[in-house]
N, C-alpha and C positions, 0 to 999 in steps of 0.2 A: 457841450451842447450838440444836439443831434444835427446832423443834415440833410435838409428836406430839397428835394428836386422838381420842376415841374415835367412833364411830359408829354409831347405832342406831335402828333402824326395827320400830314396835310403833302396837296399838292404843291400847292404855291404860299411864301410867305411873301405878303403884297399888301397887308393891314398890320395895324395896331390890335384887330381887337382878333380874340378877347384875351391875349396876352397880356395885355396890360392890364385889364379887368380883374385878371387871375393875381397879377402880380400888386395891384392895387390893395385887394382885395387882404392878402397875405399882411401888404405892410402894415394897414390898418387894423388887425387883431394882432400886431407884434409878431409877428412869425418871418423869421430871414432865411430865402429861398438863395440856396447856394447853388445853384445852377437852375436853366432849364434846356431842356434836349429838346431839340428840333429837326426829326426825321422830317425831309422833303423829296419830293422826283421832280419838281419843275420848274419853272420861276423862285425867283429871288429877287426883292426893290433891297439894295444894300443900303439907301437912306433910310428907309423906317426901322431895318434890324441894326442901325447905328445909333438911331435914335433910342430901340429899345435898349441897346447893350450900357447904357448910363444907369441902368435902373437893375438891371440882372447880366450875370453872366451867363452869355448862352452857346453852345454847343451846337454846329451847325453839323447833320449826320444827312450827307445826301447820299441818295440811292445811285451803286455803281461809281460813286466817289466818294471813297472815305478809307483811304491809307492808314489812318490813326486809328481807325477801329480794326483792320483789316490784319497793323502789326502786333495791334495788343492779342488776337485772336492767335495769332502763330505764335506768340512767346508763351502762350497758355499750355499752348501743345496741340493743337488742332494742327489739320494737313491744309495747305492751300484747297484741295477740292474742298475740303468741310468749308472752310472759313467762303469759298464764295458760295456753296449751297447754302448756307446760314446768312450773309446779306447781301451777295449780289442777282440780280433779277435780269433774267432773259428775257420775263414779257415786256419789257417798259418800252426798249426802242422801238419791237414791232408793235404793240399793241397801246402804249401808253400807261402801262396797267401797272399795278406793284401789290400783290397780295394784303392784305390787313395785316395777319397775322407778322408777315414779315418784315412788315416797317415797325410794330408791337414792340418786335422780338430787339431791332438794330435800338433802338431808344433803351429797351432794359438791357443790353449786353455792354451800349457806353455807360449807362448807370453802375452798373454793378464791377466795372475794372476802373471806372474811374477815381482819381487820386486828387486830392482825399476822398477818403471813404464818405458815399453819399449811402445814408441809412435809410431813408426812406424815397420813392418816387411815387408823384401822387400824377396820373395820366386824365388831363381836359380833352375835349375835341376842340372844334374851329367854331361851330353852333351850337355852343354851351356857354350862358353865363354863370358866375356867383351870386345866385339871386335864387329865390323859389318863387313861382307865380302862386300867390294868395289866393284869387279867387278869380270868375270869368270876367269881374269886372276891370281884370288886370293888372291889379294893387301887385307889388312885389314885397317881400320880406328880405331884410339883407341877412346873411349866413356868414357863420367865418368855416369858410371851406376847410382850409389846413388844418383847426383844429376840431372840426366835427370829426376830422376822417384819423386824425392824430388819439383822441379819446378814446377808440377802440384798437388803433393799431396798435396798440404799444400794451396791449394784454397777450397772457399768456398763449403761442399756440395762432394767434392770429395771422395770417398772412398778408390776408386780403380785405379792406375795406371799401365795400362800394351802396352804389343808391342809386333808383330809377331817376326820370325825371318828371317834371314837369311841362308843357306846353302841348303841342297837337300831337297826338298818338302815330304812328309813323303809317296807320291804319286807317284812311278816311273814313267819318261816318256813311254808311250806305244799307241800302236791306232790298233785298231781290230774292226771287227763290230761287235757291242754290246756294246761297249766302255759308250756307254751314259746312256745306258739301266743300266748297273754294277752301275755306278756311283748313278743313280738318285734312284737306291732303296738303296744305302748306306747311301743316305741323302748327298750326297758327290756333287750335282750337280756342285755346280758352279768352282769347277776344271777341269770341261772336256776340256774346249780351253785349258789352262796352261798344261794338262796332254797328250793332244792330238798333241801339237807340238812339232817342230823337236828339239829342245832343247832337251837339258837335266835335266830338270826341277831344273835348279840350280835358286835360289832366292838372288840377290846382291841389293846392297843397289840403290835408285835411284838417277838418275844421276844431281836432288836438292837436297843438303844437308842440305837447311834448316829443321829448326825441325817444324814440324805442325804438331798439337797436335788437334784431334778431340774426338767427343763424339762416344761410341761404346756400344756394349754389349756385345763384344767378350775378355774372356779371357784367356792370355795363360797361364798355369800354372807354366811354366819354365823363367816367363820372367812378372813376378808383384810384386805391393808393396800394403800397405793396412795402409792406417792410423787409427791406432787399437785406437786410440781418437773417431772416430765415430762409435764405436761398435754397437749401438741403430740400425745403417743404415746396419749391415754388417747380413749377413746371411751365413752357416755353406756349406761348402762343399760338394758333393753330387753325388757320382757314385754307378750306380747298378753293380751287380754281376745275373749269373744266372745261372745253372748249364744244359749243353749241354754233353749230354750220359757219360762219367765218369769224366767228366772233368768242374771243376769251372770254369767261364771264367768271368774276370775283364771288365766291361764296361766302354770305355772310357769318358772326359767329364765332370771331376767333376766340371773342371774349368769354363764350357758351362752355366751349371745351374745357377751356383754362378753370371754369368753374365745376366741371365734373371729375379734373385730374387733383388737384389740392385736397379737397378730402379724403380724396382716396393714397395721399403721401399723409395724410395726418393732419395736414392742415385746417385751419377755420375760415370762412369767409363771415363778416359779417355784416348786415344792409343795415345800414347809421340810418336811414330816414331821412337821409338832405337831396332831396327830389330838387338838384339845379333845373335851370331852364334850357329850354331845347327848343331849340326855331327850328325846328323839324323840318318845313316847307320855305325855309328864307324868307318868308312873307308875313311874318304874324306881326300884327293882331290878324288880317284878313285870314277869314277861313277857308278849309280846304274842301274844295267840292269836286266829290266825284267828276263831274260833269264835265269840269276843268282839263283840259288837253294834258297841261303839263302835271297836274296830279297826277292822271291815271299814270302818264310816264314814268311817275315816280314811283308807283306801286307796282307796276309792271316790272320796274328794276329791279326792288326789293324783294320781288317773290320769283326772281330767277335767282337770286341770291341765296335766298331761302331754299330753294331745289336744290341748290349747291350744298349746303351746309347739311340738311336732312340725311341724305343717304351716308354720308361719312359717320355724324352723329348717331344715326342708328346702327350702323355698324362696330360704334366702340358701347354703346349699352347694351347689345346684345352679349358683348364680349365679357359686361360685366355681371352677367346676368340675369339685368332689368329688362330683358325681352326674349323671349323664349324663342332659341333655334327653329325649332321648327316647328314654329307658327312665322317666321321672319319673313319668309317669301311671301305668303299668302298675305300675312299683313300689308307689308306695301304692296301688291296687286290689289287689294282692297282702297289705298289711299291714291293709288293713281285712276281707280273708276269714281273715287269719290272728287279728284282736281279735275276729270273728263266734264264732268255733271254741272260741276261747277265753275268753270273756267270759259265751258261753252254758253252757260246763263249768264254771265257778267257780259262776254264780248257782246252777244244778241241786247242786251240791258240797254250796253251803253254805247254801246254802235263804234265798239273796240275789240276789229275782231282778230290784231296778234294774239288775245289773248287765250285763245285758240291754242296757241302755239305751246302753251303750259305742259301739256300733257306730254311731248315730244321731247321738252327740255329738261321733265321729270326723267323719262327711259334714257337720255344722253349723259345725266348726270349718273346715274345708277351705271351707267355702263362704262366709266370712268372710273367707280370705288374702287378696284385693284391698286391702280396708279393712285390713287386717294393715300390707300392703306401704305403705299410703300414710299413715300413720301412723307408721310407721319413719322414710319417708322425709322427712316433714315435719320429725320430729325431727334428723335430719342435718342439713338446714338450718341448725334453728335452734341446733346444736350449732357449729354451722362459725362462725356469727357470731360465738360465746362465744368461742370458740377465737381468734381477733380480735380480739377485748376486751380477753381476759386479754391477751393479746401487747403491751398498753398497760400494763396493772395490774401484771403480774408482777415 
């Protein structure tokens, strides 16, 4: 019988949910979860992960402490600098911070050496249940998680199983002029209709519930699975960071990358159609209004994240040929007059005027992509050896 792992990446483990949700969730459509991995950097209540360990065995992976991961990496053949460029993190003490992509990577690296062989790892967030929101009247549909994402994984060629979500759009509804202009130097275009209408950018399931299952290169990171059998085909997780006047900022996306590297190894990704739920704002049902303090906060986060992520992202599709050398400069000089246009119309909007600050955080991150590129590519590197390793282990 195969083994199916859960996966997850948080600050603090101090809840039940949706752990349990997930693992409930499992037991009820007969699916037995042989582990689940839990990367953390901060708190830990050792009552409620005692309480869960009755129900699953879980693997505690903290950031900056984790020996057991650290010897399996040296016995692989990695050098101590690789093994802590690969999971130990410099920003955390000072800044609090732990990359995405690097907590991603620590969860699939004890996956894939651990003993016994775990065959598949299927990766939830912390604000995602097993459930789809039906409709705005809030009706839920129950789903069996493991085996929606299990029917496709286990075809030929697949790597990757994943699927949007459901609940409020990470994007509040809003319309101002400038709206397009904001968007399209965010890289964010094609949300402008869904963010520009009178909704309230709530996302429910559609009104076919057949499941149709297409090919994609979009992945979410809160809502996939990864048949760790075709490790040959899989490539390593991948968010920049870039540090904006005192502050580190996380760029979003690690999961974006990961979906344009796998096809290009051969691999498939495919989107199953099981849109879980997303409490995008911790607050739902209430909805999300621009207007709202801590909203705009929240968008404000997200599209410095988005700065971060852009210029590295446009720099490996250029490299693949999906953007033409030289038109490269001018195009972003075009998308950074079009976040000026527009980043200056939302602060005046909404009488939020860091947002201002977008266009600065744009040129700070672009002026980082060096260090971006060489940091990706150390990682390759030290990917390739693993890839080598396993080639013994597996």
């Amino acid at each position: 019988m195969a083994k199916i792992a859960f996966g997850v990446i948080t600050n603090n483990i101090d809840t039940f949910y949706p752990y349990c949700d997930f693992i409930l969730n499992a037991q009820k459509n007969g699916h037995e979860i042989t582990k689940m991995f839990i990367c953390y950097s901060h708190r830990l209540n050792r009552r409620k992960l005692k309480a869960m360990q009755k129900h699953v065995d879980i693997e505690l992976l903290k950031i900056n402490n984790n020996e057991k991961l650290k010897k399996q990496l040296l016995d692989l053949g990695l050098t101590k600098y690789e093994v802590e460029k690969l999971i130990q993190s410099q920003d955390l003490k000072k800044y609090g911070l732990v990359p995405y992509g690097k907590r991603r990577n620590i969860v699939l690296l004890a996956a894939l050496l651990s003993k016994p062989k775990i065959d598949y790892l299927m990766f939830f967030d912390t604000d995602v249940k097993p459930y789809v929101l039906a409709d705005n009247e809030g009706n839920k549909r129950e789903i069996d998680f493991v085996g929606n994402h299990l029917k496709y994984l286990q075809k030929e060629n697949v790597v990757v199983t994943t699927s949007d979500y459901t609940g409020y759009y990470i994007i509040p509804s809003m319309y101002f002029d400038g709206l397009k202009e904001l968007l399209e130097g965010l890289q964010k275009e094609k949300a402008y209709e869904f963010v520009k209408s009178e909704g309230h950018n709530l996302i429910t399931e559609s009104k076919n519930n057949i499941l149709k299952a297409k090919s994609t290169n979009k992945i979410l990171g809160g809502n996939h699975a990864i048949d760790l059998n075709k490790y040959e085909l899989l490539a390593p997780y991948y968010s920049t960071t870039y540090h904006y006047r005192q502050d580190l900022v996380l760029g979003r996306g690690e999961d974006t990358l990961l979906g344009q590297v796998i096809p290009d190894l051969g691999g498939k990704i495919i989107d199953i159609e099981t849109k879980i739920f997303h409490n995008t704002f911790d607050s739902y049902p209430e909805v999300p209004n621009i207007h709202n303090t801590d909203v705009r906060e929240r968008f404000y986060c997200a599209c410095l994240g988005w700065l971060g992520r852009n210029p590295f992202l446009n720099w490996y599709l250029k490299n693949k040929g999906e953007w033409a050398p030289d038109k490269f400069d001018d195009d972003i000089e075009k998308l950074r007059k079009k976040l000026v246009k527009g980043s200056y119309k939302f602060a005046d909007n909404y009488n939020s005027p860091k947002f201002k600050d977008l266009p600065e955080a744009f040129s700070v991150a672009y002026s980082q992509l060096d260090h971006m590129v060489e940091d990706y590519e150390q990682l390759m590197d030290i990917w390739n050896k693993i890839i080598e390793g396993l080639k013994q282990r597996r």
